[in-house]
C-alpha positions as CSV (number, residue, x, y, z in Angstrom):
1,X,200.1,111.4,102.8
2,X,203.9,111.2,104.1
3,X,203.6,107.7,104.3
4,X,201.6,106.9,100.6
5,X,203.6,105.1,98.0
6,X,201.0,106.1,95.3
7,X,201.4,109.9,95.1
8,X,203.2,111.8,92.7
9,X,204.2,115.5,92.6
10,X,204.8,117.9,89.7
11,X,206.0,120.9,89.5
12,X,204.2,123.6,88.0
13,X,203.9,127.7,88.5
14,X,200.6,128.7,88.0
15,X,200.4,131.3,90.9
16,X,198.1,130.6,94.2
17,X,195.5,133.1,96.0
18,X,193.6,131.3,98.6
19,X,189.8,132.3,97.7
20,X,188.6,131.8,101.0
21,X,187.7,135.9,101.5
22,X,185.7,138.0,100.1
23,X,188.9,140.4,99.6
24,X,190.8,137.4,97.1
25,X,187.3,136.8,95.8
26,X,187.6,140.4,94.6
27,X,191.1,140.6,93.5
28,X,190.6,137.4,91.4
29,X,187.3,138.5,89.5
30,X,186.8,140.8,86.3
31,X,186.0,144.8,87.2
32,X,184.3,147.3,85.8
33,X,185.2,150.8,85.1
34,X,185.1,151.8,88.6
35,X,187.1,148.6,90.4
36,X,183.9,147.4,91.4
37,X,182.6,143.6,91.3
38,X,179.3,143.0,90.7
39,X,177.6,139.5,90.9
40,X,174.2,140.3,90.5
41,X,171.0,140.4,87.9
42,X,170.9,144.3,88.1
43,X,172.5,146.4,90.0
44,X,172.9,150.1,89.7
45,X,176.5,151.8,91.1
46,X,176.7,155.2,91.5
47,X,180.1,156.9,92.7
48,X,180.7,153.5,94.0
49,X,184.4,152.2,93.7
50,X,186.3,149.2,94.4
51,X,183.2,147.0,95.7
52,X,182.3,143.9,95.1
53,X,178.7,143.5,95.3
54,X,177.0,140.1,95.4
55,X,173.1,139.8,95.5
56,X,170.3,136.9,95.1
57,X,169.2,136.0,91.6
58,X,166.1,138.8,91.2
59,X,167.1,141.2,93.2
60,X,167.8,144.7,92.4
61,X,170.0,147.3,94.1
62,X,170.9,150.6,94.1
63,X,174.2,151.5,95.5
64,X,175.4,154.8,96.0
65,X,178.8,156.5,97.4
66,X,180.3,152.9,98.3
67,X,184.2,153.3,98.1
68,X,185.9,150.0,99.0
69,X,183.2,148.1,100.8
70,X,181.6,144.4,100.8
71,X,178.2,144.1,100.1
72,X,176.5,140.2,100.3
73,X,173.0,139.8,100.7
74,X,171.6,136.5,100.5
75,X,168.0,135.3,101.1
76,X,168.7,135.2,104.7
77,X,171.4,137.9,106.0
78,X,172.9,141.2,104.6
79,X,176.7,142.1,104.9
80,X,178.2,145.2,104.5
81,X,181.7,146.1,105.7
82,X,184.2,148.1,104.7
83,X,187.0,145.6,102.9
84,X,189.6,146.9,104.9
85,X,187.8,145.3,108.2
86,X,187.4,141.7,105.6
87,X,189.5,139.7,108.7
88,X,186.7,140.9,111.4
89,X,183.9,139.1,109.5
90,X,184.8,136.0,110.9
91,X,183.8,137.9,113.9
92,X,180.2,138.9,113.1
93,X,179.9,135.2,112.0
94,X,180.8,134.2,115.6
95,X,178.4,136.7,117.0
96,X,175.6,135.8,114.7
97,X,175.9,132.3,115.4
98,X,176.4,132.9,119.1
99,X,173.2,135.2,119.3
100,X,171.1,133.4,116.2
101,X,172.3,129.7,115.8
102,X,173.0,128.2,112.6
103,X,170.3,129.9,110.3
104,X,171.9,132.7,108.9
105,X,175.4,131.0,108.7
């Protein structure tokens, strides 16, 4: 784009967060009482805080005693790791894909 004669640039503040983590996909979505994020069709917390939850459409969980965790399950793999360890997930990925292929990526 250095080179482009057909760009144009305004200046605005409107803060940036790079949702490309679970952890900024946290901090940028509505809470409930307990800090936790819940994208699901019903899920039960109990003593569970600062999580964020994500589950398949019909599916239902109960989660218990979570404090500051990640939990995604999707049709084909389960996650669940503490958020302070978010920057090793790119890890497990690797080792999934390494030991599994593609499918569960």
């Amino acid at each position: 784009m250095e080179k482009a004669d057909n760009v144009y640039v305004r200046c605005g503040d409107f803060g940036w967060s790079d949702v490309g983590t679970w952890g900024s996909v946290y901090q940028l979505s509505a809470k409930d009482q307990n800090e936790n994020v819940v994208v699901a069709d019903a899920c039960y917390t109990y003593f569970t805080e600062r999580t964020f939850i994500s589950l398949p459409k019909g599916k239902v969980a109960v989660v218990n005693g979570l404090k500051d965790f990640i939990v995604v399950d999707t049709p084909d793999a389960l996650l669940i790791c503490p958020r302070s360890d978010e920057q090793s997930i790119k890890n497990y990925i690797d080792d999934v894909r390494f030991d599994s292929g593609e499918k569960y990526i």
